[in-house]
C-alpha positions as CSV (number, residue, x, y, z in Angstrom):
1,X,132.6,12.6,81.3
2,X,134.3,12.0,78.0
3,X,136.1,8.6,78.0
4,X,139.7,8.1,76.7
5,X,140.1,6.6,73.7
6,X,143.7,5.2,72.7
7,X,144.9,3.6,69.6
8,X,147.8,0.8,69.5
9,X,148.9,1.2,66.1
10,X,148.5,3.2,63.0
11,X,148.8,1.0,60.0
12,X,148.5,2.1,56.0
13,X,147.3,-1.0,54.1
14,X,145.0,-1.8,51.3
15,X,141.0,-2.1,51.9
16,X,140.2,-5.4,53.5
17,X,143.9,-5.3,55.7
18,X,142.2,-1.9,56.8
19,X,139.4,-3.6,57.9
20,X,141.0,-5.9,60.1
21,X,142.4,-3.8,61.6
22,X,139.8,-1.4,62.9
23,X,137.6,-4.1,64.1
24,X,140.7,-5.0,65.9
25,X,141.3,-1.9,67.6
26,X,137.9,-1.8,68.4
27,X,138.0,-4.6,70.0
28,X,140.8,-3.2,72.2
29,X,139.4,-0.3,72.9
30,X,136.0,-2.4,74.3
31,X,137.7,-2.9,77.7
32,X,137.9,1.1,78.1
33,X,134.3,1.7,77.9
34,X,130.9,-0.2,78.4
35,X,128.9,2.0,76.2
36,X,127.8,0.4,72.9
37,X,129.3,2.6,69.6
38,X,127.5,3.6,67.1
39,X,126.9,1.0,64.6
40,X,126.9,3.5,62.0
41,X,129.9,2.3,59.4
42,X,131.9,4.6,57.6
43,X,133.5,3.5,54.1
44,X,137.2,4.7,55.0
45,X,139.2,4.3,52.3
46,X,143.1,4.1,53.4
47,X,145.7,5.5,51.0
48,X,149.7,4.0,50.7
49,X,150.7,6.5,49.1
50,X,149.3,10.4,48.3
51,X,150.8,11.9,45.6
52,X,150.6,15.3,43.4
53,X,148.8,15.2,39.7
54,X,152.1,16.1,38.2
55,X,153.9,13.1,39.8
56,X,151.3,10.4,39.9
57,X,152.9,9.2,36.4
58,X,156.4,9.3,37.9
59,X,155.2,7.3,40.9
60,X,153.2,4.7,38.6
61,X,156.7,4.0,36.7
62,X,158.8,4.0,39.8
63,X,156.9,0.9,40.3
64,X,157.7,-0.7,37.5
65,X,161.3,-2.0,36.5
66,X,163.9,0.4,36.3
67,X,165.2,1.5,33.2
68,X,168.9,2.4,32.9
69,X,169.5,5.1,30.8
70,X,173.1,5.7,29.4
71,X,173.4,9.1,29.5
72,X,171.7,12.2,30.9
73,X,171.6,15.6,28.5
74,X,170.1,18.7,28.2
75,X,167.7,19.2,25.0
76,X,170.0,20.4,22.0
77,X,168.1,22.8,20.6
78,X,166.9,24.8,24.1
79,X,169.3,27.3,25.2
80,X,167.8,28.3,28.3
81,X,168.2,26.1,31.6
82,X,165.6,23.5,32.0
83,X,164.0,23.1,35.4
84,X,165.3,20.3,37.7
85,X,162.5,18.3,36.9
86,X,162.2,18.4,32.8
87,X,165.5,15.9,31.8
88,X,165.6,14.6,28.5
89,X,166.4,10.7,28.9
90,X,167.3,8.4,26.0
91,X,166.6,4.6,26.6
92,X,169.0,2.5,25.7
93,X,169.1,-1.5,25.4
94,X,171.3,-3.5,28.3
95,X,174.3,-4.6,27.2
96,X,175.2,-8.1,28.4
97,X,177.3,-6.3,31.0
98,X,177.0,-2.7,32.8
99,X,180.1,0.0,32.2
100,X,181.4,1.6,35.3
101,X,179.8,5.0,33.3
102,X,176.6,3.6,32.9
103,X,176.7,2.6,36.9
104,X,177.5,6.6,37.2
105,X,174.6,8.0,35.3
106,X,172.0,5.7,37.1
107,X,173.3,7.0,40.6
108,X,173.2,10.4,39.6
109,X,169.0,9.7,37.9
110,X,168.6,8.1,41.6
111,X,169.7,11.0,43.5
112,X,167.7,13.4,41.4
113,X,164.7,11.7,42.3
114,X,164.7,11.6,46.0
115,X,163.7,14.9,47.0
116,X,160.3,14.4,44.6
117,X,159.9,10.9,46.2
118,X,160.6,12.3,50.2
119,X,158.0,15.2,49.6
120,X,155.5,12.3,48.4
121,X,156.0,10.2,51.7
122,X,155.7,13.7,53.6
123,X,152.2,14.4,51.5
124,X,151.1,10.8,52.1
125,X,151.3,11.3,56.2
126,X,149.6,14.5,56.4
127,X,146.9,13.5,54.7
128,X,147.0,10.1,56.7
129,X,147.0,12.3,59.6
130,X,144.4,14.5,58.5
131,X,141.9,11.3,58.0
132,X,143.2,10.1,61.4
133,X,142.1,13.3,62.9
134,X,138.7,13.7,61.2
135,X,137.5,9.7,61.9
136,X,138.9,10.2,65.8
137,X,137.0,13.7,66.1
138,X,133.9,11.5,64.3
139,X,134.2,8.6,67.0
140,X,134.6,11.3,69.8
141,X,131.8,13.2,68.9
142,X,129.5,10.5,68.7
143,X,130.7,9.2,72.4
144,X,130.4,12.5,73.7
145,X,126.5,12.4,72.5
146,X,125.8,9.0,73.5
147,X,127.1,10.4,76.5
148,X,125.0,13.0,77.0
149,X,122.0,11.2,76.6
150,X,123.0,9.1,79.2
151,X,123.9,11.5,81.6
152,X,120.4,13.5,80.8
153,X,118.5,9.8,81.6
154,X,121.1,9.8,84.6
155,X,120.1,13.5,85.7
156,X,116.2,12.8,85.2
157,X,116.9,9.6,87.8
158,X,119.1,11.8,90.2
159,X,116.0,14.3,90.1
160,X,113.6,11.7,91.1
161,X,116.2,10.1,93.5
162,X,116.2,14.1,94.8
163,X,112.9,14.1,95.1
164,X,112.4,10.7,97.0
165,X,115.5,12.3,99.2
166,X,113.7,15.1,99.7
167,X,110.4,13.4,100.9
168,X,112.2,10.9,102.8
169,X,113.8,14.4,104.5
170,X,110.8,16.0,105.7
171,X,109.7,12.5,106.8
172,X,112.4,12.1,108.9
173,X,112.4,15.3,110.0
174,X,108.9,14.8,111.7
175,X,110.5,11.5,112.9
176,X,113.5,13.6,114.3
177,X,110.8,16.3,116.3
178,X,108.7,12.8,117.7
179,X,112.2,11.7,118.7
180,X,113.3,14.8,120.2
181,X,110.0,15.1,122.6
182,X,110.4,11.1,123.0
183,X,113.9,11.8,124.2
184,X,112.4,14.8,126.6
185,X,109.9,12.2,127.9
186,X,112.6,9.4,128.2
187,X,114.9,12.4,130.3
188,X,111.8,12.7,132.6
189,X,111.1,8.8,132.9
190,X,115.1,8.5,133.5
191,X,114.9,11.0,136.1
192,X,112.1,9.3,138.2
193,X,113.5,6.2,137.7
194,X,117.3,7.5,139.0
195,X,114.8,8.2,142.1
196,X,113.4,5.4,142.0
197,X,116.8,3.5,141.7
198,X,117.8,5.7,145.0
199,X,115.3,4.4,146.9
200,X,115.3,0.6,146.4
201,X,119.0,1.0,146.8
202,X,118.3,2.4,150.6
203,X,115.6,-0.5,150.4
204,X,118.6,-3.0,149.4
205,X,120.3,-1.6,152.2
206,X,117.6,-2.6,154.4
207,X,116.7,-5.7,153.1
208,X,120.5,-6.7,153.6
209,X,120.2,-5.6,157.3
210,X,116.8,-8.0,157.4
211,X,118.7,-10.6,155.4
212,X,121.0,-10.5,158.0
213,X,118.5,-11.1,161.0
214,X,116.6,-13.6,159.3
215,X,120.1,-15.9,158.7
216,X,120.3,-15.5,162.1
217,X,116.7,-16.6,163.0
218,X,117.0,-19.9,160.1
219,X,119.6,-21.1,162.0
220,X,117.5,-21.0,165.0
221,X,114.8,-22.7,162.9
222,X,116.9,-25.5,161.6
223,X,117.6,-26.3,164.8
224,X,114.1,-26.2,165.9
225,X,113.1,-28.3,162.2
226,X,115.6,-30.9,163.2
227,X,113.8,-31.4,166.7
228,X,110.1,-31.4,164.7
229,X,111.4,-33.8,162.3
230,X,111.8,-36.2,165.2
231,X,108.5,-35.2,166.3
232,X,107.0,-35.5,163.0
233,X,108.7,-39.3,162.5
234,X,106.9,-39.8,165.8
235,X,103.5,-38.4,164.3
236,X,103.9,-40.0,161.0
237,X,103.9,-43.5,162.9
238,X,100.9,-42.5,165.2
239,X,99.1,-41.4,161.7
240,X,99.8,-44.7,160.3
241,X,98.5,-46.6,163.1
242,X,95.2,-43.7,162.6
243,X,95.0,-44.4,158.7
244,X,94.5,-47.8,159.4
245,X,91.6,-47.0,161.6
246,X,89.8,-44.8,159.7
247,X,89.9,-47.1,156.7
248,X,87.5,-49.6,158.8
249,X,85.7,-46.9,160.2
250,X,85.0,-45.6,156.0
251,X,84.4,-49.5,155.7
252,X,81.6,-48.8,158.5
253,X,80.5,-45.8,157.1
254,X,80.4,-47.1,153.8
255,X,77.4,-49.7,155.0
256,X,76.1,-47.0,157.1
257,X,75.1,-45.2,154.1
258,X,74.0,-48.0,152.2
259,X,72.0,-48.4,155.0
260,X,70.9,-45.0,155.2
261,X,70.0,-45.0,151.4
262,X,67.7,-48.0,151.5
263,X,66.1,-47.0,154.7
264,X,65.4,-43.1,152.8
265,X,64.1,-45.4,150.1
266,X,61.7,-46.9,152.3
267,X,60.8,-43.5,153.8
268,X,59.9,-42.0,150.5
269,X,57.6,-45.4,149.5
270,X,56.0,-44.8,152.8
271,X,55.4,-41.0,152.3
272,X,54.1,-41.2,148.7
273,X,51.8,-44.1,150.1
274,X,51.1,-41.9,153.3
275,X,49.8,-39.1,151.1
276,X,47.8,-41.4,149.1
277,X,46.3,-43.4,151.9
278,X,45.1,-39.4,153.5
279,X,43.9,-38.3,149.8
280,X,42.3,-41.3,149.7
281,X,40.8,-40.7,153.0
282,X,40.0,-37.2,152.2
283,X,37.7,-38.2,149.4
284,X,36.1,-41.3,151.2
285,X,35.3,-38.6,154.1
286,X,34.1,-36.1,151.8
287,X,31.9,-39.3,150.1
288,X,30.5,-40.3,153.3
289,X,29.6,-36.6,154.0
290,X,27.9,-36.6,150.6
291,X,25.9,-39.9,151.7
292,X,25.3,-39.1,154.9
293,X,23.4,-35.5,153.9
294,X,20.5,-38.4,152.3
295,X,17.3,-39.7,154.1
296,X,17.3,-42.7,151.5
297,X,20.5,-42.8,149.3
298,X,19.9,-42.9,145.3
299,X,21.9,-45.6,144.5
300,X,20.7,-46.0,141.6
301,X,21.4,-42.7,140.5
302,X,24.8,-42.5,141.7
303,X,26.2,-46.1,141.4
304,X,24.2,-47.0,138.0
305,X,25.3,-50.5,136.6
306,X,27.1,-51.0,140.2
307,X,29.6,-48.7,139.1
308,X,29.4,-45.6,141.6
309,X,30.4,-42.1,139.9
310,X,30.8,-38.7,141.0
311,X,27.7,-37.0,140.3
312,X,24.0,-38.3,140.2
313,X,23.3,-39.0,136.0
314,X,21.9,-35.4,134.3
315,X,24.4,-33.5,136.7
316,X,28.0,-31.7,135.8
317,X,31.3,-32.1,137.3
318,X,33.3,-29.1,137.7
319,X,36.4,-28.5,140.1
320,X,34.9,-31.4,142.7
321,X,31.0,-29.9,142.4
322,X,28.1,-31.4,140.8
323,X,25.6,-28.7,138.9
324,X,22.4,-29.3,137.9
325,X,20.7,-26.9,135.1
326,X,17.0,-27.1,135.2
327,X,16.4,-26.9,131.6
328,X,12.8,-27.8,131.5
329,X,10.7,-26.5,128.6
330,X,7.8,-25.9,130.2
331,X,7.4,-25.8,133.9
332,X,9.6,-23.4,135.7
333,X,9.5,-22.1,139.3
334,X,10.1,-19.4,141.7
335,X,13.1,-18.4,143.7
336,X,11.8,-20.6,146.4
337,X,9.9,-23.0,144.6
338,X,13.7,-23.8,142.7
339,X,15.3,-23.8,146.2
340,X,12.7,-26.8,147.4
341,X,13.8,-28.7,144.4
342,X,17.3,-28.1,145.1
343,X,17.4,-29.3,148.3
344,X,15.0,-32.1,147.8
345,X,18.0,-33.2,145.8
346,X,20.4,-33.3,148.9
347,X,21.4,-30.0,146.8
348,X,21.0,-26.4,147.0
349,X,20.7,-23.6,144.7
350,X,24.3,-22.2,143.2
351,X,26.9,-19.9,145.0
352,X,29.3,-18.3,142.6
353,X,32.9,-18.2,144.5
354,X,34.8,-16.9,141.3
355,X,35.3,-16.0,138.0
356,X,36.2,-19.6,137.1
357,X,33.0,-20.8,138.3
358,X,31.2,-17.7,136.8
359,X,32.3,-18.8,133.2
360,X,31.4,-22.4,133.5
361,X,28.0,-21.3,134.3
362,X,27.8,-18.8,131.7
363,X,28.8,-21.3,129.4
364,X,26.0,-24.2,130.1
365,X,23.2,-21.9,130.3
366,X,21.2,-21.7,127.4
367,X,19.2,-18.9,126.4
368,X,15.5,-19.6,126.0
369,X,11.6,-17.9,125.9
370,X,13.4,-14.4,125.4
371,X,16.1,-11.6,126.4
372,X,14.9,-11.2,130.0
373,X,14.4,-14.9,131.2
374,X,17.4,-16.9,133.1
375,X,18.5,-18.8,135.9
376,X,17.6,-18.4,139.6
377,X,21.1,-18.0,141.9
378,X,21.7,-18.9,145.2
379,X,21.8,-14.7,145.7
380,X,19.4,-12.6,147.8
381,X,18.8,-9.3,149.1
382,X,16.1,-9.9,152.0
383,X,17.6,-7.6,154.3
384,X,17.5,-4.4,151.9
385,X,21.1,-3.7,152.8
386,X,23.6,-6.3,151.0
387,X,23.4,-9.1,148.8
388,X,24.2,-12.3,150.5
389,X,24.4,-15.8,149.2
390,X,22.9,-18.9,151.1
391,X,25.8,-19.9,152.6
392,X,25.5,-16.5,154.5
393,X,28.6,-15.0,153.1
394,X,28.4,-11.7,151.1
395,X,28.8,-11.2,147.6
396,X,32.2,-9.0,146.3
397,X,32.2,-10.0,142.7
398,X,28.9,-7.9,141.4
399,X,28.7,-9.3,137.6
400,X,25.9,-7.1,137.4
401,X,24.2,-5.9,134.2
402,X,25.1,-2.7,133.9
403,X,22.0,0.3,134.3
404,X,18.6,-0.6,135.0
405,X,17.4,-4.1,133.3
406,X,14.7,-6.1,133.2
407,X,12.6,-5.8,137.0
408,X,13.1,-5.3,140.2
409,X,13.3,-7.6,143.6
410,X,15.4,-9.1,146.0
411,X,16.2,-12.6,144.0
412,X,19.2,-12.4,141.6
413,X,19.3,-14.9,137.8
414,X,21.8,-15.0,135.1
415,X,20.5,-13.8,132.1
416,X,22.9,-16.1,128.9
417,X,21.7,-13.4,126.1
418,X,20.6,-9.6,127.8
419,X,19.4,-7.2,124.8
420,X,19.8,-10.5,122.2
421,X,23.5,-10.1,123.1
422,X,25.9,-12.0,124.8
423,X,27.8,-9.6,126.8
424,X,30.6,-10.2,129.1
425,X,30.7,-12.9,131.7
426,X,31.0,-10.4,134.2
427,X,28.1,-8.6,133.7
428,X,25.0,-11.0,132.8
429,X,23.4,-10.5,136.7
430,X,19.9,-9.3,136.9
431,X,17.3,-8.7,139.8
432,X,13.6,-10.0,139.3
433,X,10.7,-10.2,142.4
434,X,9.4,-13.7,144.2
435,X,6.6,-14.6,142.3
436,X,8.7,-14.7,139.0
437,X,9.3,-17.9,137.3
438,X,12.8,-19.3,135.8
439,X,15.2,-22.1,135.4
440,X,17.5,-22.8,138.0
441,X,21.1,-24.2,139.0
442,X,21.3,-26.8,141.7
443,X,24.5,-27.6,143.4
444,X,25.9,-30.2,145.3
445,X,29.3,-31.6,146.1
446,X,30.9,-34.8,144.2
447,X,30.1,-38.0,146.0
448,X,33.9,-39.3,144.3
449,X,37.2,-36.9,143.7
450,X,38.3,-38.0,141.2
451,X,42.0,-37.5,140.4
């Protein structure tokens, strides 16, 4: 858009008046439009006057003083007619006073110049209004580019604002679709809930009808609450008179269960000391039993220093059981020789009841003389049918060595180191016949249980 440019006033001065004066229109002009001008300064040059070559002398001495010539003639000695313009003038000194003729002739020089002096003004303003035309065409042109590269900047951002707007379109075109099947949805939802609407108000309309009823039945119960609040005044003094009693009777209970606390007390001293008292008895009983099962009692083997102790000195406690490993060096004994010297002890020889019992054997027996030498058990096989131990109950655990080892009988003996190995503690059993002879185990029950 080209902006309008107006002028005030067109003013022909000198140089630095023309100056002025431009930066003042300028300055007018500022309030029109926002856009800087081009800095670019011109060196205008501003004319008074614009004149011909052939009458740039006559202008220069129509500036000076006038001279008053006394008479105008035509050259002597030229017959032809002289142009308007060629006059032959013959200065003349000023009297001390001016002649009514003289006044004449200078009117008539005056009017002859007036035409030349009208077509110099005329001259003067064209050209004044050529420059005007050619600096405003210069000014215009220059707006009209800055102009255009503003608009251009302002197209490129109205592009990229289209494009924005065009993204933003197709945005809210997928916006508008969600929208439209959100609507759909919404017409469905606002469909079931119209139902829904219908059929609470038919509820309402029953609800009302129950509303009704049930005024009708408060009324009956207000009455009825009025004759309960008498009964209840009537109550709440019968409860005070029961608070009162029950507060001495949880005064009563109260010691009651003190009561009852110390006498549990005493009950639990006398149950801990009950059960003490019949362990204690246990093991006195199972002491006597131990004593009585002696012709003559070895005190002195059992009670050494008058300090009695479970087992007789040289024997082993283990799980209320005293053993005794034969571990002699020399002199060993048959399978019935080593049961005589068991029971000659008050003792007899050992019965393995379980794999605890079978380790702590296994552990305490030494190996000695070589691979096939042990220690006689309380196990035999008399009958050729089952191996029983002395105590007459059969045997189910069967540590045997495994295939055939050493010899054969009905005895059993617990071999510490088969093949110069130790092998498992279930399998170091062997078999051997009478008249073989071994260590042996004794075994005997602890004259104190200890606890």
């Amino acid at each position: 858009m080209d902006e309008e440019i107006s002028y005030s006033s067109l003013v022909f001065k000198n140089r630095a008046a023309a100056q002025d004066g431009e930066k003042e229109n300028l300055t007018k002009n500022s309030g029109k439009k926002n856009s800087p001008v081009p800095e670019e300064k011109q060196d205008v040059s501003i004319y008074s006057e614009v004149k011909h070559k052939a009458l740039a002398a006559a202008a220069s001495k129509a500036k000076e003083e006038p001279q008053v010539y006394s008479e105008v003639k035509p050259k002597a000695a030229t017959t032809e007619p002289k142009k308007a313009g060629d006059l032959t003038t013959k200065p003349v000194e000023q009297p001390g006073k001016t002649t009514p003729a003289q006044l004449t002739e200078v009117k008539a020089t005056k009017r002859s110049s007036s035409p030349l002096v009208c077509l110099g003004i005329l001259c003067l303003l064209l050209m004044a209004a050529v420059i005007f035309l050619v600096i405003k065409i210069a000014m215009v042109t220059r707006k009209q580019e800055a102009s255009i590269s503003e608009l251009t900047a302002k197209n490129q951002q109205l592009n990229l604002e289209n494009k924005n707007i065009t993204s933003q379109t197709e945005r809210l075109t997928v916006q508008n679709r969600f929208l439209v099947n959100k609507t759909n949805q919404l017409m469905e939802e606002k469909k079931g809930l119209e139902n829904q609407t219908q059929w609470l108000h038919n509820q309402t309309q029953w609800l009302q009808n129950q509303t009704q009823l049930l005024q009708n039945q408060t009324q009956l119960l207000q009455n009825q609450t009025q004759w309960l609040q008498n009964q209840t005044q009537l109550l709440q003094n019968q409860t005070q008179l029961l608070q009162n009693k029950t507060q001495w009777l949880q005064n009563q209970t109260q010691w009651l269960q003190n009561q009852t606390q110390w006498l549990q007390n005493q009950t639990q001293l006398l149950q801990n000391q009950t059960v003490a008292l019949r362990k204690e008895r246990g093991n006195l009983n199972q002491t006597l039993g131990s004593i009585l099962t002696y012709d003559n009692f070895p005190v002195k083997d059992f009670c050494p220093n008058k300090k009695c102790q479970p087992c007789q000195t040289g024997w082993i406690l283990f799980s209320g059981t005293c053993y005794l490993f034969y571990n002699h060096t020399s002199i060993w004994l048959t399978w019935n020789e080593s049961r005589q010297f068991c029971q000659s002890k008050s003792a007899d020889l050992v019965v393995i009841n379980n794999l605890q019992e079978q380790e702590f054997i296994s552990t305490y027996s030494a190996y000695y003389f070589d691979q096939w030498h042990g220690y006689w058990l309380g196990l035999n096989n008399l009958t050729n049918s089952k191996w029983i131990w002395i105590d007459q109950h059969e045997d189910n655990l069967k540590y045997w060595i495994p295939g055939q080892y050493g010899g054969s009988g009905p005895f059993a003996l617990l071999v510490p180191k088969p093949n110069d190995m130790v092998p498992p503690v279930t399998q170091n059993w062997d078999t051997s016949d009478p008249s073989f002879k071994l260590r042996f185990i004794c075994e005997q029950n602890a004259l104190i249980i200890s606890n």
